[in-house]
PATIBA-182988 format. One record per residue (C-alpha): residue number from 1; residue in three letters; z, y, x. Coordinates in Angstrom, 2 decimals, decimal comma. Each point is the difference from the previous one (the first is absolute). Example, Ala and Ser with C-alpha at 12.3 -4.5 7.8 and 13.67 -1.06 7.14 Angstrom:
% residues 2
{tike 1 'ALA' {7,80 -4,50 12,30}},
{tike 2 'SER' {-0,66 3,44 1,37}},
//
This chain:
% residues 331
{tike 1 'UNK' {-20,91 14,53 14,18}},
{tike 2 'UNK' {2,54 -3,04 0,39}},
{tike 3 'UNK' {0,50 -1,81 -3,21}},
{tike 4 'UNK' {3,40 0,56 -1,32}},
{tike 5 'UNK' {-0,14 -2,14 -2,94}},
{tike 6 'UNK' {2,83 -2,44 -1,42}},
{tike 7 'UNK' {0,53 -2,10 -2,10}},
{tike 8 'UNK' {3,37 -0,62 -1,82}},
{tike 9 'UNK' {-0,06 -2,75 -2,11}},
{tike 10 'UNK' {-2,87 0,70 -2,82}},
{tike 11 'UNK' {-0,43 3,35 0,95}},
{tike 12 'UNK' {-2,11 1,28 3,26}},
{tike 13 'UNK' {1,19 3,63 0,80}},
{tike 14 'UNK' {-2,35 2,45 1,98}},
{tike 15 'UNK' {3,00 0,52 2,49}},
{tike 16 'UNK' {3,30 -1,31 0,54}},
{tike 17 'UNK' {1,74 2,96 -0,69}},
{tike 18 'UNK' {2,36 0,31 -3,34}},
{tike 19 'UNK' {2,66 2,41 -0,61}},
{tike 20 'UNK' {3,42 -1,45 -0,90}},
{tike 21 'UNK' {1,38 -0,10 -3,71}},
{tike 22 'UNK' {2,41 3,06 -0,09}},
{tike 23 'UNK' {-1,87 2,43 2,75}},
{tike 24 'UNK' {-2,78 1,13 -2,04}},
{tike 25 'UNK' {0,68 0,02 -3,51}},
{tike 26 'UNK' {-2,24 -1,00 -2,30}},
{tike 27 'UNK' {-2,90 1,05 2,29}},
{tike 28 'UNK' {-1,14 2,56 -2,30}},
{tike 29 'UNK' {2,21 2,68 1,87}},
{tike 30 'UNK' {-1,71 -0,33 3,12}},
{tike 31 'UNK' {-3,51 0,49 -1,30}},
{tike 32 'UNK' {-0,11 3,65 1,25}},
{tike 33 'UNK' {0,88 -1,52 3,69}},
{tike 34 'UNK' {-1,94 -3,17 0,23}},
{tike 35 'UNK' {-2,66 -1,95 -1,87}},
{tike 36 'UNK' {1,67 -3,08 -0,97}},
{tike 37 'UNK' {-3,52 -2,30 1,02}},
{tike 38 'UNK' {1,05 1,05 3,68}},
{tike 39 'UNK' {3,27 -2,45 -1,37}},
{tike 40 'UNK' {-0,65 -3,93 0,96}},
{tike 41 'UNK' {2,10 0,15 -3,47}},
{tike 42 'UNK' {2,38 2,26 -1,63}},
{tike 43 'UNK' {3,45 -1,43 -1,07}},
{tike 44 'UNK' {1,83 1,42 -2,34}},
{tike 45 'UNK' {3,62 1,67 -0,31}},
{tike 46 'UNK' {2,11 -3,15 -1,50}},
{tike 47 'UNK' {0,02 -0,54 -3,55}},
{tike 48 'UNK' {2,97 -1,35 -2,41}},
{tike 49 'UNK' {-0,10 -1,12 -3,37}},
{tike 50 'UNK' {1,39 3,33 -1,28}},
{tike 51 'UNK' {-0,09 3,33 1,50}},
{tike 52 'UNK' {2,68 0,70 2,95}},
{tike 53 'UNK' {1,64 3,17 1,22}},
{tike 54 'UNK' {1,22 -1,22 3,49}},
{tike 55 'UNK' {2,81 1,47 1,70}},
{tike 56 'UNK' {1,50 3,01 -0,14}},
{tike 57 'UNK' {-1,34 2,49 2,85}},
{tike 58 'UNK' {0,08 0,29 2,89}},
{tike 59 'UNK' {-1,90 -2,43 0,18}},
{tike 60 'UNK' {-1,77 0,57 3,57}},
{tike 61 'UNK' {1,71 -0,07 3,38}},
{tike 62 'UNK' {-1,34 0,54 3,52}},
{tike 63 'UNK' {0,94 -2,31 2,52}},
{tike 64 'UNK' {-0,94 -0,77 3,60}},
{tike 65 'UNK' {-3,44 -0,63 0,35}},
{tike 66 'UNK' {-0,08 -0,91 -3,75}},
{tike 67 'UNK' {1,44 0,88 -3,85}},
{tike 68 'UNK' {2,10 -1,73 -2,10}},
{tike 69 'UNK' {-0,99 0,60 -3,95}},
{tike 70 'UNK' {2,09 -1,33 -2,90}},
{tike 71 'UNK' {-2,69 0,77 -2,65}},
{tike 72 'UNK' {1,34 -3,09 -2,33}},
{tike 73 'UNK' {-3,58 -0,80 -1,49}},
{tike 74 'UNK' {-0,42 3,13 -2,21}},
{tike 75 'UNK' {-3,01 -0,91 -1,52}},
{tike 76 'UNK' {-1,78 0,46 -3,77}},
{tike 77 'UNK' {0,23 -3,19 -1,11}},
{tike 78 'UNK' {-2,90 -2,94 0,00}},
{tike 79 'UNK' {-1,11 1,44 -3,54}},
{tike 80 'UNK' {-0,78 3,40 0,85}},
{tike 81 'UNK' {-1,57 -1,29 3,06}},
{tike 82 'UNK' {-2,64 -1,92 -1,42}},
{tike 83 'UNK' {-0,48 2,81 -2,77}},
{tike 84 'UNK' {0,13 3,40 1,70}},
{tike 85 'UNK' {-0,76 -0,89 4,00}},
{tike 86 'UNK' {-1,77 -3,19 -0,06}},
{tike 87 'UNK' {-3,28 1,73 -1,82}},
{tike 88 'UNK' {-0,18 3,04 2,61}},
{tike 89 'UNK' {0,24 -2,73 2,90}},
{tike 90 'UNK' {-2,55 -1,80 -1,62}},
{tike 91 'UNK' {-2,47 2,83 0,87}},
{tike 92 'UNK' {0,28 -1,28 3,91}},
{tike 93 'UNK' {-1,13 -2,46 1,93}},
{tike 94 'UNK' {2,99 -0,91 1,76}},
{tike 95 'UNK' {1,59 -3,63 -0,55}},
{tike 96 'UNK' {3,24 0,55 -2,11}},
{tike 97 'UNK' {2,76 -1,76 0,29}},
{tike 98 'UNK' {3,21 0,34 -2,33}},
{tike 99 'UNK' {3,61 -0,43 1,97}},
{tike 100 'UNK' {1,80 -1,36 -2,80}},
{tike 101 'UNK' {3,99 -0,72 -0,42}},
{tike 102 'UNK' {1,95 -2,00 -2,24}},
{tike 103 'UNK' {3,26 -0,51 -1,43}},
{tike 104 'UNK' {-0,67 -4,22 0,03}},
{tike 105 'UNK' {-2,42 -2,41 0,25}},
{tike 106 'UNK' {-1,34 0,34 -3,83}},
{tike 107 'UNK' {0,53 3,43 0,11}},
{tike 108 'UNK' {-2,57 -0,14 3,20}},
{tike 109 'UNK' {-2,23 -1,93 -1,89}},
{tike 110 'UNK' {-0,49 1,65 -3,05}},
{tike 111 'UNK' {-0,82 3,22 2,37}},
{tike 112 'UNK' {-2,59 -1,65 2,11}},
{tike 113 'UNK' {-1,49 -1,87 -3,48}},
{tike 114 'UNK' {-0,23 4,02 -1,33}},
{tike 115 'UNK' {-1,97 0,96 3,81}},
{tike 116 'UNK' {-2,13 -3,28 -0,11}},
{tike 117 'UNK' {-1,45 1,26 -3,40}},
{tike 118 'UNK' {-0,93 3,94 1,08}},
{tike 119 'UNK' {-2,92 0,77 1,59}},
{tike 120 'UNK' {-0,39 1,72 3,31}},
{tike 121 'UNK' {2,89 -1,84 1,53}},
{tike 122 'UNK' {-0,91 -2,03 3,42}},
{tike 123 'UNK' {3,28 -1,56 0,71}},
{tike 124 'UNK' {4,20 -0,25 -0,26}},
{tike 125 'UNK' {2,24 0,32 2,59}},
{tike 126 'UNK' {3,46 -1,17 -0,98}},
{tike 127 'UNK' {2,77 2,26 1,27}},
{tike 128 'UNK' {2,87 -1,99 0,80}},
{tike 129 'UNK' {1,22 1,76 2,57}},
{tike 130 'UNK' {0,92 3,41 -0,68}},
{tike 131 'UNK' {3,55 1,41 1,49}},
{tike 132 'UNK' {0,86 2,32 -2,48}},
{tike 133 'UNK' {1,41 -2,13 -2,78}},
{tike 134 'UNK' {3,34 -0,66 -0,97}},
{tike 135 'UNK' {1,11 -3,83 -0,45}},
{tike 136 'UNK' {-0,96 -0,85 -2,85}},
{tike 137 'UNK' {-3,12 2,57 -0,27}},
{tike 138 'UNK' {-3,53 -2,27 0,60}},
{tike 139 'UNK' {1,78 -2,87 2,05}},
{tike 140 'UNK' {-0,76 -2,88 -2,35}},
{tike 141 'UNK' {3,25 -1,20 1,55}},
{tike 142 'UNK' {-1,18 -0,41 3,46}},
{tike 143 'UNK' {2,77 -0,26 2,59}},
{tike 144 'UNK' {0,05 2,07 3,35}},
{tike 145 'UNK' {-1,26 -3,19 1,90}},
{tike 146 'UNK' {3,97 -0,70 1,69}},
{tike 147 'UNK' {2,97 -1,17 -0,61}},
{tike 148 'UNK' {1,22 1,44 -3,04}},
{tike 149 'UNK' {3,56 -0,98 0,87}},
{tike 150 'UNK' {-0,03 2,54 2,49}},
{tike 151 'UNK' {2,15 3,31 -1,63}},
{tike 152 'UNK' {-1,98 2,77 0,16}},
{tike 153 'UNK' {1,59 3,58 0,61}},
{tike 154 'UNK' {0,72 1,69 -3,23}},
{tike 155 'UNK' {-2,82 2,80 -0,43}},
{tike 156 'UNK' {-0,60 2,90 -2,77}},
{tike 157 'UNK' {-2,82 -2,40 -0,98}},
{tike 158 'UNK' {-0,69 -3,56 -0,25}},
{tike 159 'UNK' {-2,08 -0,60 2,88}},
{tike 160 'UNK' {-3,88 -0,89 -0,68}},
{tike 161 'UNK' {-0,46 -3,88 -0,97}},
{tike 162 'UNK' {-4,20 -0,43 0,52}},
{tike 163 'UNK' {-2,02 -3,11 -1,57}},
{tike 164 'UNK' {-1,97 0,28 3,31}},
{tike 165 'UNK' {2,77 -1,13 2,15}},
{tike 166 'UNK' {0,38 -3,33 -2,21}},
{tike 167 'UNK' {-2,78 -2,87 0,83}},
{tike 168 'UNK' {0,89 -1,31 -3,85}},
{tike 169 'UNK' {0,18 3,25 -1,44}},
{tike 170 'UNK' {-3,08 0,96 1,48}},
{tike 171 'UNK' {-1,92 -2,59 -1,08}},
{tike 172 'UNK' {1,41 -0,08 -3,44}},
{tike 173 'UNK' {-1,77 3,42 -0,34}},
{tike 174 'UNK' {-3,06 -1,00 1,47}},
{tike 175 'UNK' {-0,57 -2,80 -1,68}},
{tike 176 'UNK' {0,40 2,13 -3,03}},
{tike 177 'UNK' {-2,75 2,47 0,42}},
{tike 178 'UNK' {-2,03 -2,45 1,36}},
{tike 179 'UNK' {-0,21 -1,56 -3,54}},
{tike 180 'UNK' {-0,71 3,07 -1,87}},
{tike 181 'UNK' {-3,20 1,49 2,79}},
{tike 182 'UNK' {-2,88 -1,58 1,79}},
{tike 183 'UNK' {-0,06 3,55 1,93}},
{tike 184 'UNK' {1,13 0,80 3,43}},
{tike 185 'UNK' {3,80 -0,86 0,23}},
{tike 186 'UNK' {1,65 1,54 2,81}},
{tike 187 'UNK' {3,86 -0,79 0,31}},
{tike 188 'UNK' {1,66 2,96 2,03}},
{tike 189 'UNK' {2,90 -1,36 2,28}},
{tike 190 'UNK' {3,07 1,65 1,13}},
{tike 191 'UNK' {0,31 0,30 4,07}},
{tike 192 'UNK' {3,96 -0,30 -0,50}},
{tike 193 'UNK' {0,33 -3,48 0,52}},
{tike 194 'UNK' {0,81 -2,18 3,22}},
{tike 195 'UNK' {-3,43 -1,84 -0,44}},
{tike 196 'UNK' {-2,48 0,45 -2,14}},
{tike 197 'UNK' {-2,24 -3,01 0,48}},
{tike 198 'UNK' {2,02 -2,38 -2,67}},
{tike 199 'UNK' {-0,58 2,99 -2,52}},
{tike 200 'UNK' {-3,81 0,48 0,91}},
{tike 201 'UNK' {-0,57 -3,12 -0,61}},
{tike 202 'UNK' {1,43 -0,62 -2,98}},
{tike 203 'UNK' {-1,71 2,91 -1,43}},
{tike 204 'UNK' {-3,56 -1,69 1,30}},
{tike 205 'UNK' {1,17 -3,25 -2,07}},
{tike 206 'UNK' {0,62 1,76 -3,35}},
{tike 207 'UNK' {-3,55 1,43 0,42}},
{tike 208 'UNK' {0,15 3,08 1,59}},
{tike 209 'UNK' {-3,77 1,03 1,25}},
{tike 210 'UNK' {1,73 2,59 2,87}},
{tike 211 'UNK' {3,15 1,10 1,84}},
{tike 212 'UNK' {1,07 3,56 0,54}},
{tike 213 'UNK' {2,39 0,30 2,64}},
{tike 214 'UNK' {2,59 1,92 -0,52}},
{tike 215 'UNK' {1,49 2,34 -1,49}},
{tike 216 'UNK' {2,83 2,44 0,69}},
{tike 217 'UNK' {2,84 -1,08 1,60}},
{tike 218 'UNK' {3,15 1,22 -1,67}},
{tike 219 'UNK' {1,55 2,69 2,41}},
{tike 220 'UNK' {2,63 3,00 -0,76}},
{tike 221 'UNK' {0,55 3,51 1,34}},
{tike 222 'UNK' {3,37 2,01 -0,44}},
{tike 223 'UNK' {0,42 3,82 0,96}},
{tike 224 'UNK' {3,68 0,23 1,77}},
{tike 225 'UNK' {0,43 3,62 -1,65}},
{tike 226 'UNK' {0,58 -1,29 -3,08}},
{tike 227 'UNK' {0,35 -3,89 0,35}},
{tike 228 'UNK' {-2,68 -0,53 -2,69}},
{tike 229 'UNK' {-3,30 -1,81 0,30}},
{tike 230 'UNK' {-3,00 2,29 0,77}},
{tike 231 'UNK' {-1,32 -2,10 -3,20}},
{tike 232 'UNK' {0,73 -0,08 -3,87}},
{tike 233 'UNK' {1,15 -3,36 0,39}},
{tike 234 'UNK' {1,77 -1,00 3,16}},
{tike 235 'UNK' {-3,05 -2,42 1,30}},
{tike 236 'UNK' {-3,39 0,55 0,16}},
{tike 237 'UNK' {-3,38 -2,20 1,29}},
{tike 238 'UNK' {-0,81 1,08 3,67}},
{tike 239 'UNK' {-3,65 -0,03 1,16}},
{tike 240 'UNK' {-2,32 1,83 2,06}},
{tike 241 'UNK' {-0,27 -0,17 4,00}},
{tike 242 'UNK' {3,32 -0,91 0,37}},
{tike 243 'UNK' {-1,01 -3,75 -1,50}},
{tike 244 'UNK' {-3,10 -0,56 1,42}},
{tike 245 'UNK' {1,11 -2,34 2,85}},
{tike 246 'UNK' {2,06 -2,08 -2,50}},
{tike 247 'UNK' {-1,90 -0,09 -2,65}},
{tike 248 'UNK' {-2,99 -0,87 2,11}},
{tike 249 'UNK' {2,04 -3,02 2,24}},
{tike 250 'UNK' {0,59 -1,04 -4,02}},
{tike 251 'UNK' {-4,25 -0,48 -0,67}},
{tike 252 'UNK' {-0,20 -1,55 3,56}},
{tike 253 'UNK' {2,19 -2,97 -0,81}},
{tike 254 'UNK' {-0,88 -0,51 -3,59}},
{tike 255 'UNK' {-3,57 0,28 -0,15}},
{tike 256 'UNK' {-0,70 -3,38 1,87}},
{tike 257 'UNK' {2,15 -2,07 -2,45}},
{tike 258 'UNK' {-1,99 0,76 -2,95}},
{tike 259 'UNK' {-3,88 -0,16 -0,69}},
{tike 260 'UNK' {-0,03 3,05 -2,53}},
{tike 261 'UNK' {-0,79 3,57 1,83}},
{tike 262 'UNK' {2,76 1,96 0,74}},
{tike 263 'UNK' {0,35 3,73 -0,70}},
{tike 264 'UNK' {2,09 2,27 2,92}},
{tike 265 'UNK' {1,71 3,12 -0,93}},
{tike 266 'UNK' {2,71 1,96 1,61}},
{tike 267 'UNK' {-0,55 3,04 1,69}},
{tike 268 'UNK' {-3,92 0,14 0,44}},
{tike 269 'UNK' {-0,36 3,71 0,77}},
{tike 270 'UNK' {-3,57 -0,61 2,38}},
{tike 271 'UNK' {-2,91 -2,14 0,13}},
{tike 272 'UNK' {1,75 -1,65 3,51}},
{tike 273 'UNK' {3,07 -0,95 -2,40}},
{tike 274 'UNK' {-2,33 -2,17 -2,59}},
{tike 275 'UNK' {-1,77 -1,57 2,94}},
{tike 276 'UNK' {3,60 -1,01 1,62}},
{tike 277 'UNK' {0,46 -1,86 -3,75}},
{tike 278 'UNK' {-3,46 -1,48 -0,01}},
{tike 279 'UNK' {0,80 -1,27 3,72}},
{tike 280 'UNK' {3,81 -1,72 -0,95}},
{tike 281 'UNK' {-2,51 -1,82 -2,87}},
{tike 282 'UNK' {-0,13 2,52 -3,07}},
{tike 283 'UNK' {-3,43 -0,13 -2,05}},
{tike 284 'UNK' {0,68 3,35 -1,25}},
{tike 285 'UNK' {2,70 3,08 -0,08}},
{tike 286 'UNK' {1,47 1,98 -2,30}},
{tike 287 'UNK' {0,70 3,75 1,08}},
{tike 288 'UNK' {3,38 1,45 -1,90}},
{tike 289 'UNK' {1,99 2,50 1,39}},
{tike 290 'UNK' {-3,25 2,15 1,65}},
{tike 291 'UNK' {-0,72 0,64 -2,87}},
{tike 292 'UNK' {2,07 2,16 -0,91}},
{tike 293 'UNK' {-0,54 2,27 3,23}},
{tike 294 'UNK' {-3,54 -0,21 0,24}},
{tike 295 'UNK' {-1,87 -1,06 -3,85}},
{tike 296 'UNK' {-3,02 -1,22 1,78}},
{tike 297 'UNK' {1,73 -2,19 2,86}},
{tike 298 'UNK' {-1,89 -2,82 -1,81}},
{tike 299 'UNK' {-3,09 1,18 0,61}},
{tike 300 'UNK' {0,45 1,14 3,76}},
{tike 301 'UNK' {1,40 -3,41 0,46}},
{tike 302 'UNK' {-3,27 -1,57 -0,90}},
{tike 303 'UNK' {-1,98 2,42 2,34}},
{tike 304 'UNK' {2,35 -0,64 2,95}},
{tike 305 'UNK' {-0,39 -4,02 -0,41}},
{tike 306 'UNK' {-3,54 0,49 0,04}},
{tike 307 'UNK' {-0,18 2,60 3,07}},
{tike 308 'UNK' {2,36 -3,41 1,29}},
{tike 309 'UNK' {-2,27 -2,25 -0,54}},
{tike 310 'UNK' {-3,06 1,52 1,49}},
{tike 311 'UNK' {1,62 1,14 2,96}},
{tike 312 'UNK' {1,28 -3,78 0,57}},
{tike 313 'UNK' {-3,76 -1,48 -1,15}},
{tike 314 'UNK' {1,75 -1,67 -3,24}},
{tike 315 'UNK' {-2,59 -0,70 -2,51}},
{tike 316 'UNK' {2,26 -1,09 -2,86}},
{tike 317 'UNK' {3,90 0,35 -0,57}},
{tike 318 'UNK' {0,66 -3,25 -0,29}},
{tike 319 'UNK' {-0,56 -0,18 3,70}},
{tike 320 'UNK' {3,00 1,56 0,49}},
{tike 321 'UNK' {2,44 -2,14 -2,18}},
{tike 322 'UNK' {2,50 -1,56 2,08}},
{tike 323 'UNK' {-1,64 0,65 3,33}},
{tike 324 'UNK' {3,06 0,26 2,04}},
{tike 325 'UNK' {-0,44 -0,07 3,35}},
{tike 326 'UNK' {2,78 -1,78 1,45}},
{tike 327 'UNK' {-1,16 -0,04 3,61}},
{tike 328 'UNK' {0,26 3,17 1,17}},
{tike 329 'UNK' {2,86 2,42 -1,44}},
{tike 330 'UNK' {-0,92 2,51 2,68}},
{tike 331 'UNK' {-3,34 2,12 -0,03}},
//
């Protein structure tokens, strides 16, 4: 069988499959559908400082070839994480890593000091990139990466400010949580930016051990009945097939300008959509949205890159990293 092993900074994961913060709880619900060790690692549902109830509903919307959620991080709370699911995941032997958020950079710090300490935890991934906060709400005071003298068109809501789409801010908050862990430290960028190599690569200076690109992009959907949004609140954090190609174009132009592995995700439905990452440079995916249509998309993921491999005589999947063929566009 080819070798699908990777490894991503201090950790080497049996596959380079994850499942995206947000998609698949806290992994414990989708033990009836999957066995998390089929996971390269599970990620968990983002976690603030103090519970969250996110948005009102609804909080789902179907859109071409995609859905648009405005969830707003409704989570439990680091605390009862580490008390109540931590010790049931703990039972597996799936690589867990917490998606954390924070208010500011101490704030940040004194949550990844709290995850460094428990037991069972593999890595952090830093959400800094999540659409579906109000200014103000996780932003650190990260600016929208343009010119800020530009008026903006008045909206119900202030529209989302991201620390992701700040270089300074990013870094700020890297640099933070790289003080408090000697774990895996994965800083998740937002794809709404004009270029996201100045932003990689200050994340890769403040000590970041991996990439994931992207997130959401912030997208809105309004039924002409009623001139409402389809959503609680009026935007909402687009992904699934509909973002593939950009998100995807995104991992092909940053991965070469740093030397830390880069993690694809947006709209990985098939095993032929992680190998189109691993080909524009990615060292490993993370599947989101298919989850929620199929629970064990993870799994046939990592069957179909296999059945990939053998029929194209790959003996390990680092073969395929990057391995654009620019010569012939045409079979």
């Amino acid at each position: 069988m080819p070798d699908l092993r990777v490894k991503i900074g201090s950790l080497t994961l049996p596959n380079p499959v994850l499942v995206a913060a947000g998609t698949f709880g806290y992994g414990l619900e989708f033990t009836s559908a999957i066995r998390l060790d089929h996971l390269g690692a599970l990620i968990t549902k983002t976690l603030t400082a103090t519970p969250r109830s996110g948005h009102l509903p609804p909080r789902l919307a179907v859109t071409p070839s995609g859905m648009l959620n405005s969830v707003g991080l409704q989570n439990i709370g680091l605390e009862a994480f580490l008390e109540t699911k931590l010790p049931q995941l703990r039972r597996y032997s799936v690589a867990v890593i917490v998606s954390v958020l924070g208010e500011s950079a101490k704030e940040l710090a004194e949550m990844v000091g709290r995850i460094d300490r428990a037991d069972g935890v593999s890595g952090v991934e830093l959400n800094m990139s999540c659409p579906n906060l109000e200014e103000g709400q996780g932003t650190g005071g990260g600016g929208q990466g343009g010119d800020s003298s530009i008026p903006l068109p008045p909206v119900s809501r202030p529209l989302p400010r991201l620390i992701a789409q700040d270089a300074e801010a990013t870094a700020a908050m890297v640099q933070a949580a790289r003080a408090k862990t000697s774990k895996l430290l994965i800083a998740k960028l937002s794809p709404d930016v004009t270029d996201l190599r100045p932003i990689a690569r200050a994340a890769e200076r403040a000590g970041a051990d991996a990439l994931s690109v992207g997130n959401t992009f912030i997208g809105m959907s309004l039924d002409p009945e009623t001139r409402r949004s389809r959503l609680g609140s009026l935007t909402g954090g687009l992904s699934g097939p509909a973002i593939r190609p950009l998100s995807l174009y995104r991992v092909w132009y940053t991965a070469p300008v740093v030397r830390i592995p880069v993690i694809g995700a947006g709209g990985i439905v098939q095993a032929k959509d992680a190998v189109e990452y691993f080909l524009a440079g990615a060292k490993a995916v993370a599947v989101g949205t298919a989850n929620f249509v199929r629970p064990d998309a993870a799994r046939q993921i990592v069957h179909g890159i296999e059945r990939y491999m053998i029929r194209h005589k790959l003996s390990a999947i680092h073969e395929l990293y990057g391995a654009i063929d620019f010569h012939s566009p045409w079979p």
